[in-house]
C-alpha positions as CSV (number, residue, x, y, z in Angstrom):
1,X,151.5,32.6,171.2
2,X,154.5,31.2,169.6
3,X,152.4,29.1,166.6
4,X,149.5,28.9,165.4
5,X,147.1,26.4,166.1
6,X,144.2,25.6,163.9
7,X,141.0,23.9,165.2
8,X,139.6,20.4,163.5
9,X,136.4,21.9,163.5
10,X,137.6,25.3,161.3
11,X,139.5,23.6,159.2
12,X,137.3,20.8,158.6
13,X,134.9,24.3,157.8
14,X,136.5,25.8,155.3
15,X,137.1,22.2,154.0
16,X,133.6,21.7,153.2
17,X,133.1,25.4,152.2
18,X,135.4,24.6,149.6
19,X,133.6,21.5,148.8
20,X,130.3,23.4,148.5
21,X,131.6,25.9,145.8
22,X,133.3,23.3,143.7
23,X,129.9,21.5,143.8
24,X,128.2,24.8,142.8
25,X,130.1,25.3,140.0
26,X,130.3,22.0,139.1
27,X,126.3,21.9,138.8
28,X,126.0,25.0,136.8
29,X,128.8,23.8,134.1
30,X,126.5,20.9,133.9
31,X,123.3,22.8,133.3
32,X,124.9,24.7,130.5
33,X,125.8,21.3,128.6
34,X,122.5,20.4,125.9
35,X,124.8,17.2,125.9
36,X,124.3,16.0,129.5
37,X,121.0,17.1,129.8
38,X,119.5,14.9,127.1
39,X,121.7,12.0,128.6
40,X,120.7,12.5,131.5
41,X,117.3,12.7,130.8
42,X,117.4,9.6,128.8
43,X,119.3,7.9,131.3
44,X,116.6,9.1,134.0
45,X,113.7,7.7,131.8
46,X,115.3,4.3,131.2
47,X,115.6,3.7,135.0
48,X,112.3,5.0,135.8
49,X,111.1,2.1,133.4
50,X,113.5,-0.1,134.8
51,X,111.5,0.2,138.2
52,X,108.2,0.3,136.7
53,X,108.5,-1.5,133.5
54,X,104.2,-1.9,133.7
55,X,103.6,1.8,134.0
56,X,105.1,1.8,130.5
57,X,104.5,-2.0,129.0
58,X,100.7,-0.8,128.7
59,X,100.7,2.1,126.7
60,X,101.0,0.0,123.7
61,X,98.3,-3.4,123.8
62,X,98.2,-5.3,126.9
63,X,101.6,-4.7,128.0
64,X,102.3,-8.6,129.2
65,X,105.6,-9.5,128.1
66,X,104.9,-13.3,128.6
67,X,100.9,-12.9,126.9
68,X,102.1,-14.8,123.7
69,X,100.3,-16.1,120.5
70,X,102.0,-18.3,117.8
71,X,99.7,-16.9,115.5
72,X,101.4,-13.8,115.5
73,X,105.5,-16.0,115.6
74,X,107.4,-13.0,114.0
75,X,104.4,-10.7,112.4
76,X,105.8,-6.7,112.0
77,X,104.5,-4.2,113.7
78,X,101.2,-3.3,113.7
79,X,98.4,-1.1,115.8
80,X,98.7,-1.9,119.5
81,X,102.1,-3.3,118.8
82,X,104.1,-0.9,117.3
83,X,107.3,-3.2,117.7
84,X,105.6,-6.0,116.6
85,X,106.0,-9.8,117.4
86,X,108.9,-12.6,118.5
87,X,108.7,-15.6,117.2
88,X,106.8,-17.4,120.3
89,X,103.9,-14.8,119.2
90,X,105.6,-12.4,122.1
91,X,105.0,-8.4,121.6
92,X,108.5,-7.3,121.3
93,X,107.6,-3.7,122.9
94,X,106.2,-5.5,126.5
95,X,109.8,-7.2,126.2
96,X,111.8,-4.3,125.4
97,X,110.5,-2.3,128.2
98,X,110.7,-5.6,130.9
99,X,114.4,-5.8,129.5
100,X,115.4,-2.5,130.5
101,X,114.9,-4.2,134.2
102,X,117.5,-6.2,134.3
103,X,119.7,-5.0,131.6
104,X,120.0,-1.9,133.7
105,X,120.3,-3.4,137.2
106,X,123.1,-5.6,136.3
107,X,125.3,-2.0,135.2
108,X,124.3,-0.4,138.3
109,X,125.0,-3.4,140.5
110,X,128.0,-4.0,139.0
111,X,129.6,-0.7,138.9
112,X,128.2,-0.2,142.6
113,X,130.0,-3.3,144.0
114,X,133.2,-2.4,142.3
115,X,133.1,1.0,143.4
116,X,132.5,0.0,147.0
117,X,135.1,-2.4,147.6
118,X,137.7,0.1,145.2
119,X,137.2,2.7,147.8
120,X,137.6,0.5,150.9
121,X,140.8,-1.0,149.6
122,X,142.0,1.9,147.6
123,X,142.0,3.8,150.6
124,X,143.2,1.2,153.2
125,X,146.2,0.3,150.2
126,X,147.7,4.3,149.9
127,X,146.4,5.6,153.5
128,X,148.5,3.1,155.5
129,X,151.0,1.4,152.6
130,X,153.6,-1.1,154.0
131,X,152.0,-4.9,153.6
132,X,148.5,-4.0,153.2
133,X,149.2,-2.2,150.2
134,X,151.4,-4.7,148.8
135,X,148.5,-7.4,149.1
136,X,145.8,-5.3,147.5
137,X,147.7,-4.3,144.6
138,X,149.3,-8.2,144.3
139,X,145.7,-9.5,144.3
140,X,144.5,-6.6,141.7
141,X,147.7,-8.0,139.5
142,X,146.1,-11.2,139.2
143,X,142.6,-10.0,138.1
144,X,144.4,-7.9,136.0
145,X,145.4,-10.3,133.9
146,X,142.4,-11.8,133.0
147,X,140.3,-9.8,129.9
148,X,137.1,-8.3,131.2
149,X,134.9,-9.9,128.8
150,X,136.6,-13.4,128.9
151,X,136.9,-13.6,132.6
152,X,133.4,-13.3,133.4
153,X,132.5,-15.9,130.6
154,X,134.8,-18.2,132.3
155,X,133.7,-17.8,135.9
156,X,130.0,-18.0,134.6
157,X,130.7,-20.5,132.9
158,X,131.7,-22.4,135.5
159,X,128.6,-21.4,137.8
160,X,125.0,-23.1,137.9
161,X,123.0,-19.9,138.7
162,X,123.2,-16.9,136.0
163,X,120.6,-15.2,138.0
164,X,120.8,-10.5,137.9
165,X,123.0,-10.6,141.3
166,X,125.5,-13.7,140.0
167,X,126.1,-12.1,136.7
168,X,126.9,-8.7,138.6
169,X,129.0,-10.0,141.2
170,X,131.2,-11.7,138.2
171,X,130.9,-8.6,136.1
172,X,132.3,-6.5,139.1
173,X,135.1,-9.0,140.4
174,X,136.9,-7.9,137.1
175,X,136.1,-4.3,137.5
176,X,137.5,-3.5,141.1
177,X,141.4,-3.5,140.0
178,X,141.5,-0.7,137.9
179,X,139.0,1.5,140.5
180,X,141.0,0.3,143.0
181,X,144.3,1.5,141.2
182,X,142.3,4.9,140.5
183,X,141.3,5.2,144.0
184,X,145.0,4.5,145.9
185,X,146.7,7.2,143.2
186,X,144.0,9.8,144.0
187,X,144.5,9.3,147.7
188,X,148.0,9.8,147.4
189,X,147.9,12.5,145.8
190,X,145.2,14.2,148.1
191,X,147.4,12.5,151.2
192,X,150.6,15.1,150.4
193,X,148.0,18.3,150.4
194,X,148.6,20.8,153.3
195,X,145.4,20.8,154.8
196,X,145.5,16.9,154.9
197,X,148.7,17.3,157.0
198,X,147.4,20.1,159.0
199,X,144.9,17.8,160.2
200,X,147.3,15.0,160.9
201,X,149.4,17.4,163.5
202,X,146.5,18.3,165.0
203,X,145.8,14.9,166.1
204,X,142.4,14.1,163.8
205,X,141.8,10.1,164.1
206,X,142.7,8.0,160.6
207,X,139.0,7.1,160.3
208,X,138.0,11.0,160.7
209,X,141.1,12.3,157.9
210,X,140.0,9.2,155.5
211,X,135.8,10.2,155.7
212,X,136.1,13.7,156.0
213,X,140.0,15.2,154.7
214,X,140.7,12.2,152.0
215,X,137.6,10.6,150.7
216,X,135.8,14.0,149.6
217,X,138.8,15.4,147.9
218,X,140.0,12.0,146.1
219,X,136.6,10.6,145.0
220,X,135.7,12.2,141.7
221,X,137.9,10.5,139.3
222,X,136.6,6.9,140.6
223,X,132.7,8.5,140.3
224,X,134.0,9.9,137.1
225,X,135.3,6.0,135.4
226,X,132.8,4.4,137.4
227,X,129.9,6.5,135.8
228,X,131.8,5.7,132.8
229,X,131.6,1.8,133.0
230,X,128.1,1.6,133.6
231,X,127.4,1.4,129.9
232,X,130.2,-0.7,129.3
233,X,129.2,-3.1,131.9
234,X,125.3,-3.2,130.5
235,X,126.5,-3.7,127.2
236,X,129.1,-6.7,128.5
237,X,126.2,-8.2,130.0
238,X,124.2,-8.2,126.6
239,X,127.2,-9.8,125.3
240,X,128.2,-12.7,127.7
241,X,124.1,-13.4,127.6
242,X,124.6,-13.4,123.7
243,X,126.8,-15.8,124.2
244,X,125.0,-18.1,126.5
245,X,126.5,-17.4,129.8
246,X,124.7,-14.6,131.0
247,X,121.0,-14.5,131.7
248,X,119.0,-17.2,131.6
249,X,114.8,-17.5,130.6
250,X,112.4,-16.9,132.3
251,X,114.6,-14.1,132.8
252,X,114.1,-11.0,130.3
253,X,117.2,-8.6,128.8
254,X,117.9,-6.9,125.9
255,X,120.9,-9.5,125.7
256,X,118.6,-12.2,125.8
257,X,116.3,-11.0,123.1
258,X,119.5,-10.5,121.1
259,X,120.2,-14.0,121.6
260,X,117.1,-15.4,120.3
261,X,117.1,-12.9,117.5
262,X,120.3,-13.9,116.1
263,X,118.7,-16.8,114.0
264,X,116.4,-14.5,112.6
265,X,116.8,-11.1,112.0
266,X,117.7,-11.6,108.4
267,X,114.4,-12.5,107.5
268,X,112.4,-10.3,110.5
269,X,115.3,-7.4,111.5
270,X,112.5,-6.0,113.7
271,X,113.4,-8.9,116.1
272,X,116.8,-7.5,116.7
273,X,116.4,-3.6,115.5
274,X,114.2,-2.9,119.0
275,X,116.2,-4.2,121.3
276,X,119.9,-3.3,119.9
277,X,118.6,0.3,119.6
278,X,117.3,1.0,123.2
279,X,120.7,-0.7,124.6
280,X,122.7,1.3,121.8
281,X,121.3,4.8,123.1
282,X,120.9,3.5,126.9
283,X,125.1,2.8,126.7
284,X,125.8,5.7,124.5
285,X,123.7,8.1,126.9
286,X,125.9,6.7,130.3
287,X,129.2,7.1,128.2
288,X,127.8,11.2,127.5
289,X,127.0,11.0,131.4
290,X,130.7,10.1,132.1
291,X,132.3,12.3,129.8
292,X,130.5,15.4,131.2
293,X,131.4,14.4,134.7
294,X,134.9,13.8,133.7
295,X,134.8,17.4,132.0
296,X,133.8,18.8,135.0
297,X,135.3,17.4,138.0
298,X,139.1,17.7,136.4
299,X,140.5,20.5,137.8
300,X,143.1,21.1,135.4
301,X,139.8,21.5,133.0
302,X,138.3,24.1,135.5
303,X,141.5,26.0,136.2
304,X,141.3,26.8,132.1
């Protein structure tokens, strides 16, 4: 035979045998981190309350977040209510633990919308180039110059619902540019990669190099900043609802109980202690998350 010819299927083989033992190792640099694993599990708990706030609501008193007495407006904690009271008579730890709900939904919707649509364009803009590529990185110029925070207060603004799917839809219009961005670099830099134009010769369809050559191999740094926006994108959602453009009552958030702290922590700091502290550590524990996936997934970080 004068050259040699290399099958889709092998190489697409030792591709994901390659895949396998990066994930391996990946997974056991994880496990050896006290760091990630307390994020993690932190992380874990918050969205298993998140999904059943009124497995945990109870533990403490009756659990109902909207059961309220004026005669306890703004009382401290006591038995049964170890977060004690808003002032509508509200137990604060039934509306912490309902808050984690949305607060949380809104960072994973967010972040999963803008990941979605940077890895359909990203890849589209550096697989094929030429006027597609010009479009999506004109259009992500424009959203780039709006500020994250200040953009989504201005399109909320201007919108009648501030519902958990409206606030995360505006939160990730201004978060696909720079994924996007991330997402075409990493695919051009896997696109140059021998075995991606091994499988190109060989005559493997655009929509078979993308999913199973380009995708796999170009993915992590997007996971990696996407994981790390999650907090970022809970706690901007705290803030634009601080500010009155966010969620809305009957609607319950950590952001909102900020809001209708703000007049009164001074005198009762309980009000806002609760509340800032569970979003504080639920942020802080996603950033951890982020920085341990980052650690691991750089490969100039596992080459040392």
């Amino acid at each position: 035979m004068s050259s040699l010819q290399i099958a889709p299927d092998t190489a697409e083989g030792w591709d994901a045998e390659a895949q396998a033992s990066l994930s391996r190792s990946a997974r056991a640099r994880l496990l050896r981190r006290p760091g990630f694993l307390l994020a993690a599990f932190f992380v874990l708990l918050m969205i298993v309350v998140s999904m059943v706030p009124q497995a945990f609501a109870g533990w403490f008193g009756h659990g109902n977040p909207l059961a309220c007495n004026l005669a306890y407006s703004a009382d401290g904690p006591r038995s049964g209510h170890p977060f004690g009271f808003d002032v509508q008579g509200c137990d604060v730890y039934a509306n912490v633990i309902y808050g984690a709900r949305d607060s949380i939904a809104i960072g994973l919707l967010a972040s999963a919308f803008a990941l979605v649509v940077a890895v359909v364009l990203g890849c589209l803009s550096a697989y094929y180039l030429g006027i597609i590529d010009t479009i999506v990185s004109r259009l992500a110029d424009i959203f780039f110059g709006f500020p994250f925070i200040l953009g989504a207060l201005v399109l909320l603004t201007a919108l009648k619902s501030h519902g958990v799917w409206t606030v995360s839809a505006a939160l990730a219009l201004f978060l696909w540019p720079t994924l996007t961005r991330l997402m075409r670099a990493s695919i051009l830099s896997v696109k140059q990669m021998d075995y991606v134009l091994a499988a190109r010769s060989i005559g493997v369809s655009d929509w078979r190099l993308i999913r199973k050559h380009l995708l796999p191999n170009a993915i992590a740094p997007v996971i990696v900043i996407s994981a790390l926006g999650i907090g970022g994108v809970i706690a901007a959602e705290a803030t634009l609802t601080f500010l009155g453009v966010g969620l809305e009552a009957p609607a319950i958030s950590w952001g909102l109980q900020l809001s209708q702290a703000q007049s009164n922590f001074q005198v009762h700091p309980h009000l806002l202690v609760f509340p800032a502290l569970f979003l504080s550590l639920t942020v802080f524990s996603f950033i951890v998350l982020g920085d341990a996936l980052e650690d691991v997934l750089d490969p100039r970080r596992n080459e040392s």
